[in-house]
VOZA-286457 format. One record per atom (N, C-alpha, C): residue in one letter; x, y negated, z. Coordinates in steps of 0.001 Angstrom, whole numbers, plus 500000, padded with zeros to 6 digits. Each point is the difference from the previous one (the first is absolute). Layout:
# VOZA-286457
aXYZ...
This chain:
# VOZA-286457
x500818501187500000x499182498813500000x500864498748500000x501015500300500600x500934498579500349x500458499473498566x500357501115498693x500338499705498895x499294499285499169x498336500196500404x499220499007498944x500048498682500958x500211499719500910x499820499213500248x501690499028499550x501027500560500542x501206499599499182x499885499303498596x499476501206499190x499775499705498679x499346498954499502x498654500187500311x498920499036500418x501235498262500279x500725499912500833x500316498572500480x500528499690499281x501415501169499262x501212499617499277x498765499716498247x499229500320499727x498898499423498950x499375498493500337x499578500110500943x499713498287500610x501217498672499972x501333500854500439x500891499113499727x500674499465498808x499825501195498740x500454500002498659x498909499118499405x499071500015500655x498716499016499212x499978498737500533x499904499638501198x500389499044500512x500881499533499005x501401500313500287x501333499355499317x500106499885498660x498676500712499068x499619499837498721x499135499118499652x499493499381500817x499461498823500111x498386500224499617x499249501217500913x498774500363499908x499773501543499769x498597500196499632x499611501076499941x498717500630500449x500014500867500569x498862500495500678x500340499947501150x500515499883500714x500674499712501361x499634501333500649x498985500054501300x500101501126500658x498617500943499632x499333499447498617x498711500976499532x500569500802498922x501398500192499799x500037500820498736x500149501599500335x500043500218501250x500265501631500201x498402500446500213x498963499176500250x498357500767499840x499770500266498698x500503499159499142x499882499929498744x500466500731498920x501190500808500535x500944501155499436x499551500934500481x498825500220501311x499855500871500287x498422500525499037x499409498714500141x498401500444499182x500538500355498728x501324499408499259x499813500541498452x500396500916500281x501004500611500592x500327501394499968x499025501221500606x499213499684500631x498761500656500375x499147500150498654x499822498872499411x498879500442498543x500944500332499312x501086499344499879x500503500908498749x500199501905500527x500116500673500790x499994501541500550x498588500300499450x498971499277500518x498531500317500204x499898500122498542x500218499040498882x500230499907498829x500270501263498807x501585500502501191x500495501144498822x499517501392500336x499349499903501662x499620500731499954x498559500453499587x498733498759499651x499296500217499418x500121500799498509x501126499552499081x500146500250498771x500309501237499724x500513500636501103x500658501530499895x498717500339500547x499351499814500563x499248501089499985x498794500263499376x499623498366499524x499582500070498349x500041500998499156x501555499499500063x500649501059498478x499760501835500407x499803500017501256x500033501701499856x498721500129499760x499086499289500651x498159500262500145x500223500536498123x500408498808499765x499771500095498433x500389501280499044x500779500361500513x500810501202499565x499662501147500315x499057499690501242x499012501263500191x498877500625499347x499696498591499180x498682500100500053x500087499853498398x501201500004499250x500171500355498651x500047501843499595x500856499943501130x500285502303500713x498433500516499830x499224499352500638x498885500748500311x498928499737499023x500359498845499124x499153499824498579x500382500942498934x501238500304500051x500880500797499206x499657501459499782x499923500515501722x499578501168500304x498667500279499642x498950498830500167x498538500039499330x500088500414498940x500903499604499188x499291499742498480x501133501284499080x500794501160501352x500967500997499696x498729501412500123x498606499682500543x499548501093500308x499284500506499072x500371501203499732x499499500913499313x499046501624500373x499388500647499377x499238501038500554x501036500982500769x500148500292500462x500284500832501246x500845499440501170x500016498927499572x500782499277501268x499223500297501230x500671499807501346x498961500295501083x500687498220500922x498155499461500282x499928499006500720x499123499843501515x500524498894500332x499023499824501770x499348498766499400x498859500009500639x499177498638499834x499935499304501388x499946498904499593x499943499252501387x499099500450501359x499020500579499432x498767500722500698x500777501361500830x501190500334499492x499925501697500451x500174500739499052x499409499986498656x499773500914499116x500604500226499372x500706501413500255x500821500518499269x499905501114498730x500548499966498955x499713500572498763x501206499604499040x499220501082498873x500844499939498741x499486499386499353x500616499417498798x499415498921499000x499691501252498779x498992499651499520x498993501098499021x500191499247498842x499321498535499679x500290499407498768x500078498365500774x500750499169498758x499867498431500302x499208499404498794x499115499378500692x499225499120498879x500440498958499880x499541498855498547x500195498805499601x499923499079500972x498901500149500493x499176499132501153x500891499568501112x501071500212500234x500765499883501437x499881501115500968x498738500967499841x500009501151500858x500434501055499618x500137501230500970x500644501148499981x498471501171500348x500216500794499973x499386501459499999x500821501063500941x499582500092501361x501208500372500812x499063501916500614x500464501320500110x499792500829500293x500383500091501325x498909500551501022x500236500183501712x500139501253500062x499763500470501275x499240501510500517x501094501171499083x499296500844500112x500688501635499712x499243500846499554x500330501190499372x499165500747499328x499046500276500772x500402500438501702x499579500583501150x498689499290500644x500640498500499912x498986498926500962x498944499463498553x500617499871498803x499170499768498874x500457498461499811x500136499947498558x500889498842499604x498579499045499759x500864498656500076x499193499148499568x500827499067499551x499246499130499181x500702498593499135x499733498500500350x500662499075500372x499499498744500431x500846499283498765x499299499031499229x500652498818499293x499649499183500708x501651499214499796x500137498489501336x500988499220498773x500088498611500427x501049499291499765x501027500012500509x501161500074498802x501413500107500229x500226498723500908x499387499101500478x500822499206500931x499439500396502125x499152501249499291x499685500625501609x501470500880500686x500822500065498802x500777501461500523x501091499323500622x500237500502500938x501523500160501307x500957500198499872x499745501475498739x501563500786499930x499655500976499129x501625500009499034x499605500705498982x501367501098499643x500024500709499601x501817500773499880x500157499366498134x499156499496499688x500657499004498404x501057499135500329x501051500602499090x501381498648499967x499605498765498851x499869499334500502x500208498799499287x502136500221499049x499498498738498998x501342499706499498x501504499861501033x499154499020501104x500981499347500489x500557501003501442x498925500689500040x500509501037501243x500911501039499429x499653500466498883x501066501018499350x501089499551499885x500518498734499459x501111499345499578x500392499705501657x499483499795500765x500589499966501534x500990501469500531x499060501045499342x500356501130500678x501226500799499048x499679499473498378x501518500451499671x500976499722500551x500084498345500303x501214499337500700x500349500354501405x498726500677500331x500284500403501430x501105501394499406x499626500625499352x500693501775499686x501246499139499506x500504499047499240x501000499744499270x500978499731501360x499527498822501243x500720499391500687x500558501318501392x498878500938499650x500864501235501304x500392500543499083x500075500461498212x501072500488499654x500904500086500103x500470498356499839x500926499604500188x500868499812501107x499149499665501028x500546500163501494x500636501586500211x499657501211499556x499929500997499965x501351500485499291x500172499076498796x501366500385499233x501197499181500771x499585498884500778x500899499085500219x500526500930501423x499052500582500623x500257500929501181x500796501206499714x499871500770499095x500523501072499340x501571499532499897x500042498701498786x501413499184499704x500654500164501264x500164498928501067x500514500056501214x500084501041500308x499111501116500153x500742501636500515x500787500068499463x499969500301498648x501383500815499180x501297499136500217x499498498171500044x501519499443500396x500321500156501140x499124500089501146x500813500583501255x500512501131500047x499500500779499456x501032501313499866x500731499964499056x500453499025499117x500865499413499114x500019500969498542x498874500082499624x499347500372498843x499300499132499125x499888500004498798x499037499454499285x499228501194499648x498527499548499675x498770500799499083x500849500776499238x500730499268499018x500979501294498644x500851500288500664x500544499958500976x501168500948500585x499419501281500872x498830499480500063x499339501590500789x500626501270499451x500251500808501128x500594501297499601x498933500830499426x500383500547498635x499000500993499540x499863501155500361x498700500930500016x499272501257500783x501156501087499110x500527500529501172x501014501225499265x498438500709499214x500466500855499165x498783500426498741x500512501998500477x501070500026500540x500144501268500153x498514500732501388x499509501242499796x498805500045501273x501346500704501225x499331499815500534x500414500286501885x499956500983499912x499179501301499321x500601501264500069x500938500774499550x500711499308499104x501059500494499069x501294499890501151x499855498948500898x500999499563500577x499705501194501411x501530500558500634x500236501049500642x500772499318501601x500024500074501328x500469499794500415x501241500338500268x500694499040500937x501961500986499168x500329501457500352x500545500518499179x500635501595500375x498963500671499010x498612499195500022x499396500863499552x499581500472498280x499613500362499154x499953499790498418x498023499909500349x500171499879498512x498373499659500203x499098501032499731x500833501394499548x499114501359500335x499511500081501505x501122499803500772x499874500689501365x499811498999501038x499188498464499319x499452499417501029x498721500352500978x499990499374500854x498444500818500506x499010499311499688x498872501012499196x499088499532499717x498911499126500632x500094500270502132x499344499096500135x500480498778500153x501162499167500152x500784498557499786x499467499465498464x499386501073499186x499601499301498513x498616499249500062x500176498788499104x498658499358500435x499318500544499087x498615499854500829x498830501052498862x499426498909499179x499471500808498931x499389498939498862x498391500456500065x499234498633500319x498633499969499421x499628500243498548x498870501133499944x499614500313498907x498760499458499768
C-alpha cells in the first residue's frame, strides 16, 4: 500500500513541476478506464465464443441426416427417420418390444445430436494430427535418449528362435520343451 501511495506523490510532484495536470484525481481515473476497458474485453470474448457456439450447433442442424440419433429439449430421445423441407425432422422412439412411435418436431427443439458439422470434424482431425504428432515427437526423444534415431533402429533378426540351440547344444538335440510353440 505504501507504494501507491509513494507513486501516487512522486506523480503529483512531476505534475506539479510540469506546470499542471490532473493533480491528485488522475489515479480514480486510471482506475475507471482500466476497469471498462477489462469489462470491455471481456465482454467481447465472450461474445466471440457465444457466437461460435451457436454457428457449431447451426452446423450440426443442418449435418442431420436419417439415422442420426437426437435428444430434444423435452427428453426425447430418437433416431432421425427422414428431414423435411419445412425445418422439421421425423424422429423414431420406443422399441420393437414397447412399440415404436414417430413424433415430427422442429429442428430448432433438439439438444443433441451425434451429426458432425463441418467445423467439428475439421476440429477433430487437428485434434488426431496434434497427438500424432505429440506421439512422434515422444517416440523421437526416446530413440535420442537412448541415442538412436527412427532409421538407426536395429532390425528384427529374420532368423526363428527355433533354429537357434543353446550352447553345447546342436539343434537336433535341443529340448523340445525350451522350443516356442507355434499357434495354428
Amino acid at each position: 500500500m505504501d507504494w501507491i501511495a509513494l507513486l501516487a506523490e512522486t506523480a503529483d510532484d512531476a505534475t506539479d513541476a510540469a506546470g499542471g495536470g490532473f493533480g491528485e484525481n488522475w489515479l480514480p481515473i486510471v482506475l475507471i478506464v482500466g476497469a471498462v476497458l477489462l469489462i470491455a474485453v471481456a465482454f467481447i470474448f465472450a461474445n466471440r465464443k457465444s457466437k461460435q457456439r451457436q454457428k457449431e450447433y447451426e452446423e450440426q442442424i443442418e449435418a442431420i441426416r436419417p439415422g442420426n440419433k437426437v435428444k430434444t429439449t423435452g427428453g426425447i430421445c430418437g433416431i432421425v427417420v427422414e428431414v423435411c423441407d419445412d425445418n422439421t425432422i421425423i424422429i423414431e422412439t420406443g422399441s420393437e418390444a414397447s412399440g415404436k412411435s414417430y413424433v415430427k418436431m422442429d429442428t430448432q427443439c433438439l439438444y443433441q445430436t451425434d451429426a458432425k458439422g463441418p467445423t467439428q470434424i475439421a476440429r477433430e482431425e487437428a485434434e488426431a494430427r496434434r497427438k500424432a504428432e505429440k506421439e512422434a515427437k515422444a517416440a523421437a526423444k526416446e530413440a535420442a535418449k537412448n541415442g538412436k534415431t527412427q532409421d538407426e533402429a536395429p532390425a528384427q533378426d529374420e532368423t526363428p528362435a527355433q533354429d537357434e540351440a543353446p550352447a553345447g547344444q546342436s539343434a537336433e538335440n535341443a529340448d523340445p520343451a525350451s522350443e516356442p510353440k507355434k499357434d495354428k
